[in-house]
GUMARSE-107900 format. One record per residue: residue number from 0; x, y, z of N, C-alpha, C in turn; residue in three letters. Coordinates in steps of 0.2 Angstrom, whole numbers, padded with zeros to 4 digits. Atoms other than C-alpha are relative to their C-alpha. Layout:
! GUMARSE-107900
+-----+-------+-------+-------+-------+-------+-------+-------+-------+-------+------+
| seq |    nx |    ny |    nz |   cax |   cay |   caz |    cx |    cy |    cz | type |
+-----+-------+-------+-------+-------+-------+-------+-------+-------+-------+------+
| NUM |     X |     Y |     Z |     X |     Y |     Z |     X |     Y |     Z |  ALA |
...
+-----+-------+-------+-------+-------+-------+-------+-------+-------+-------+------+
! end
This chain:
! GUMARSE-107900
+-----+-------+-------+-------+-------+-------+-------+-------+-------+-------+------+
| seq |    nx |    ny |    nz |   cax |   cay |   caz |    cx |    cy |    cz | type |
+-----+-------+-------+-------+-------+-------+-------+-------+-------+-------+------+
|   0 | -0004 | -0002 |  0006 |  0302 |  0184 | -0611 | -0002 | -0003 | -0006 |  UNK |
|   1 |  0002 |  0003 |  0006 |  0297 |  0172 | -0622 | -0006 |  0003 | -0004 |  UNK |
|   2 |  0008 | -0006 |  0004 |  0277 |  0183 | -0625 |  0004 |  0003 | -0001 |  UNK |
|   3 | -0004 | -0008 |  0004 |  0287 |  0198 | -0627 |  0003 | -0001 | -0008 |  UNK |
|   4 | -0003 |  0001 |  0008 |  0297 |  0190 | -0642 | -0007 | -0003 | -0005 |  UNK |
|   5 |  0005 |  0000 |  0008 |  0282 |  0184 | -0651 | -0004 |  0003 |  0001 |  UNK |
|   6 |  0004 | -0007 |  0003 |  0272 |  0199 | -0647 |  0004 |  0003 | -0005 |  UNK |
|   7 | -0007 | -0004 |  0005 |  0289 |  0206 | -0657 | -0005 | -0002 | -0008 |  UNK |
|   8 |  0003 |  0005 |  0008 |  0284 |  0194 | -0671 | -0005 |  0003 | -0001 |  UNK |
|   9 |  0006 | -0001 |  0004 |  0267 |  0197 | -0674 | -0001 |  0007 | -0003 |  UNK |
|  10 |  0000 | -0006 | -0001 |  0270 |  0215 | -0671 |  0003 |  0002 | -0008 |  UNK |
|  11 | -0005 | -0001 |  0007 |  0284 |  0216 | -0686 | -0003 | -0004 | -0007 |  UNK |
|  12 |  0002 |  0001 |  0006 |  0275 |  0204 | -0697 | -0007 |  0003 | -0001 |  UNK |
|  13 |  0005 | -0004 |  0002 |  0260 |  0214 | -0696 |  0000 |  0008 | -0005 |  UNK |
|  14 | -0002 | -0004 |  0005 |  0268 |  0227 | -0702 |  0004 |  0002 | -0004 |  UNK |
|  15 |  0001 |  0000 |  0009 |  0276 |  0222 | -0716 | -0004 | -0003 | -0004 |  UNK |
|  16 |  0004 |  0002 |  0002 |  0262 |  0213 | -0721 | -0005 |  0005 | -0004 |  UNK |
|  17 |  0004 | -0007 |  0001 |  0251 |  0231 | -0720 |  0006 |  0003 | -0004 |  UNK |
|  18 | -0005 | -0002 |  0005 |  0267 |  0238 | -0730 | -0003 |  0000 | -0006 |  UNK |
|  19 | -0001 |  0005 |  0006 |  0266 |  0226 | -0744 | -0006 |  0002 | -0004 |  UNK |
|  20 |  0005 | -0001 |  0003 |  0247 |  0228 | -0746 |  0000 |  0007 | -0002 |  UNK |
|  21 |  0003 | -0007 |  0000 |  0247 |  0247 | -0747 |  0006 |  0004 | -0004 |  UNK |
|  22 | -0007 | -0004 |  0001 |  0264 |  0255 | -0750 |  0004 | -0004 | -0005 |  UNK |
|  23 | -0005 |  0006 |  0002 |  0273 |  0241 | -0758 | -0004 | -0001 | -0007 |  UNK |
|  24 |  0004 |  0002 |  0010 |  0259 |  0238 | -0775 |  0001 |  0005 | -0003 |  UNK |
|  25 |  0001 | -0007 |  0006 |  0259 |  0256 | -0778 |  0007 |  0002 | -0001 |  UNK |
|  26 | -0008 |  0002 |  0001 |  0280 |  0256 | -0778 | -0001 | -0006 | -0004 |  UNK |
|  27 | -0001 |  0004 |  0006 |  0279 |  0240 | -0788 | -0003 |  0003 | -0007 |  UNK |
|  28 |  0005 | -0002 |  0007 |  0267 |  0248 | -0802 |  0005 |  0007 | -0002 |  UNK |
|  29 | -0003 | -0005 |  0002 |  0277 |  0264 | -0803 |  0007 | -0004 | -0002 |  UNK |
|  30 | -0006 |  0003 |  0003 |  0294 |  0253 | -0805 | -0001 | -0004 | -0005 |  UNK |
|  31 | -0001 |  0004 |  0006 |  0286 |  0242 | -0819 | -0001 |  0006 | -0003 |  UNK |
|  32 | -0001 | -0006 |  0008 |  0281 |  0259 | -0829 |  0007 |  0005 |  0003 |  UNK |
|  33 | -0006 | -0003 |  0000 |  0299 |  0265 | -0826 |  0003 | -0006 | -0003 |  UNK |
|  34 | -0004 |  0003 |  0004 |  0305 |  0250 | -0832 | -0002 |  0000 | -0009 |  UNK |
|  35 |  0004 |  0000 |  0007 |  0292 |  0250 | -0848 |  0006 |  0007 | -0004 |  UNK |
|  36 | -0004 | -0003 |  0002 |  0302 |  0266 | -0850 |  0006 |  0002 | -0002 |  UNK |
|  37 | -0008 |  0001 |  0002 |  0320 |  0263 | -0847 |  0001 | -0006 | -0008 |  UNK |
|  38 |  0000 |  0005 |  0005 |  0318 |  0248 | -0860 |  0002 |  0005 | -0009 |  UNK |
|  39 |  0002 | -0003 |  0007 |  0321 |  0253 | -0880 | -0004 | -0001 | -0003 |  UNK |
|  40 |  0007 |  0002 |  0001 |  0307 |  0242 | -0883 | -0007 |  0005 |  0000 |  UNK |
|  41 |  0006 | -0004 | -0002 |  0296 |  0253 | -0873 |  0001 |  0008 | -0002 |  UNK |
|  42 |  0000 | -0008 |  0002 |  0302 |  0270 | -0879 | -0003 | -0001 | -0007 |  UNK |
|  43 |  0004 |  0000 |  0004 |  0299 |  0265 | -0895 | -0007 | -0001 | -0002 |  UNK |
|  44 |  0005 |  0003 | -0001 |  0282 |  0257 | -0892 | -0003 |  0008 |  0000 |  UNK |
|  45 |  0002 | -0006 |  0000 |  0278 |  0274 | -0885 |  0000 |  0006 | -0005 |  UNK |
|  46 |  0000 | -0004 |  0004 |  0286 |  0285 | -0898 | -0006 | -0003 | -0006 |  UNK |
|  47 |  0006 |  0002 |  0005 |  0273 |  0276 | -0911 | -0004 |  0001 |  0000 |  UNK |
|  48 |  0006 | -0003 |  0000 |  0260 |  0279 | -0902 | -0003 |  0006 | -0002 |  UNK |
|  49 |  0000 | -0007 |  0001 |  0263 |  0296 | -0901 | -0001 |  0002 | -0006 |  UNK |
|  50 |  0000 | -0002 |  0008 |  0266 |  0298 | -0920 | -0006 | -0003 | -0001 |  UNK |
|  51 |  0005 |  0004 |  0003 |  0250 |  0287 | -0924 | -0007 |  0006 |  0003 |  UNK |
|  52 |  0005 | -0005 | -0003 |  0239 |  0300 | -0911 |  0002 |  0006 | -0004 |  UNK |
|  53 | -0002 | -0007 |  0005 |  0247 |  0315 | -0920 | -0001 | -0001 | -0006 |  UNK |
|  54 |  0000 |  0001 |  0006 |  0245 |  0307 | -0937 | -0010 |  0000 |  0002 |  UNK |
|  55 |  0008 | -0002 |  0001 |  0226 |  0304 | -0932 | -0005 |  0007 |  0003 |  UNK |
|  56 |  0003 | -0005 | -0001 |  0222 |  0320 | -0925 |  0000 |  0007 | -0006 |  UNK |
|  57 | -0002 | -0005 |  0006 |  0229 |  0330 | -0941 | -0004 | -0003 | -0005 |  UNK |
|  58 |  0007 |  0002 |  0006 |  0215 |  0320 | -0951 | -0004 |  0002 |  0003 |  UNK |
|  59 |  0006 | -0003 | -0003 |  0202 |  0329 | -0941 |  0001 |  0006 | -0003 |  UNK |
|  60 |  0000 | -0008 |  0006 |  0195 |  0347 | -0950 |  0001 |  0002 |  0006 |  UNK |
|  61 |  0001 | -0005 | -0005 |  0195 |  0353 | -0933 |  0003 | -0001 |  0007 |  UNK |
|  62 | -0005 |  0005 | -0008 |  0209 |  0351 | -0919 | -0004 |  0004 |  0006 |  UNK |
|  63 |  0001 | -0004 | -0006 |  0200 |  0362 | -0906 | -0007 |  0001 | -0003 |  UNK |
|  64 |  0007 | -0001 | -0002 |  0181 |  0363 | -0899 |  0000 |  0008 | -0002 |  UNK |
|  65 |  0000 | -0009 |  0002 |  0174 |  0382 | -0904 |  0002 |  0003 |  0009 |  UNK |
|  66 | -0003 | -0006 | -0008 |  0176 |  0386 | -0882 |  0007 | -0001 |  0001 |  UNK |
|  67 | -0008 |  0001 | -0003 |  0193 |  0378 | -0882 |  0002 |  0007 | -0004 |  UNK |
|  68 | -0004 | -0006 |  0005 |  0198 |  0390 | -0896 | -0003 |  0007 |  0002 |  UNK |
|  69 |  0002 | -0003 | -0002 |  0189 |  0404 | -0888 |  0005 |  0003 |  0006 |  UNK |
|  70 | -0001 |  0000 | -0006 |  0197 |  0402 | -0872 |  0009 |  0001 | -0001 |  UNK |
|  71 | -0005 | -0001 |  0001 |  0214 |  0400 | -0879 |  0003 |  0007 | -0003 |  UNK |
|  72 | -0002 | -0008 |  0003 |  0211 |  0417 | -0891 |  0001 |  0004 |  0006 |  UNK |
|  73 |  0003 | -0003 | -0006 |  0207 |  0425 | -0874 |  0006 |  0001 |  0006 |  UNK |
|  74 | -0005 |  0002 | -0005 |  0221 |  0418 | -0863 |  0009 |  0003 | -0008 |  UNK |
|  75 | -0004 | -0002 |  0005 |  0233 |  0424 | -0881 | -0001 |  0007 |  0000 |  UNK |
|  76 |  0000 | -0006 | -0002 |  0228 |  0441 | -0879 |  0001 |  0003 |  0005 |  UNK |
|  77 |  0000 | -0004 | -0005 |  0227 |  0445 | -0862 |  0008 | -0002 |  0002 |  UNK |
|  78 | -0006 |  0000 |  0000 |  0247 |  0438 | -0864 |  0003 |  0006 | -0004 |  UNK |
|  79 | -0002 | -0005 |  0005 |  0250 |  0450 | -0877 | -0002 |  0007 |  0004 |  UNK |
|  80 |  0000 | -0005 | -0003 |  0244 |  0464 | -0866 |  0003 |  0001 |  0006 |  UNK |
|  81 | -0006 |  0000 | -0004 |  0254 |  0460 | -0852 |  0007 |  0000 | -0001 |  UNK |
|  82 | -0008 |  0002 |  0002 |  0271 |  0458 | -0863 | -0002 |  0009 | -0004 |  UNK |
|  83 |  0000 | -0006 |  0001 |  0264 |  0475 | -0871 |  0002 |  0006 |  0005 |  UNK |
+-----+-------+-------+-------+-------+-------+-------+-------+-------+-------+------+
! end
């Protein structure tokens, strides 16, 4: 009886050990950038961001590569023929 109970044991902390390493870091890394978010601190942080990439993308002469803008007229028109 007594082997049986600490095969139990080993058996149980081996896996929540394997847990922790694998399952457990990647739930704690998703719960700190949910907390980053819940926060006001972190909203604003991020809405700055936002605003500073928009403000330096609008100082560029040119927002879009010549394929991307191609690719976009292309995908704009063949909506317009479908909605025609």
């Amino acid at each position: 009886m007594r082997l049986f109970i600490y095969k139990c044991i080993i058996v149980f902390v081996g896996i929540y050990l394997t847990y922790n390493f694998t399952i457990g870091k990647k739930i704690d890394e998703y719960e700190n950038q949910m907390k980053y978010f819940i926060t006001d601190q972190g909203r604003e942080q991020f809405r700055d961001f936002i605003r500073k990439e928009l403000k330096n993308s609008l100082d560029n002469e040119n927002l879009l590569d010549i394929e991307d803008r191609v690719l976009i007229k292309k995908f704009i028109e063949k909506l317009n023929k479908e909605l025609n």
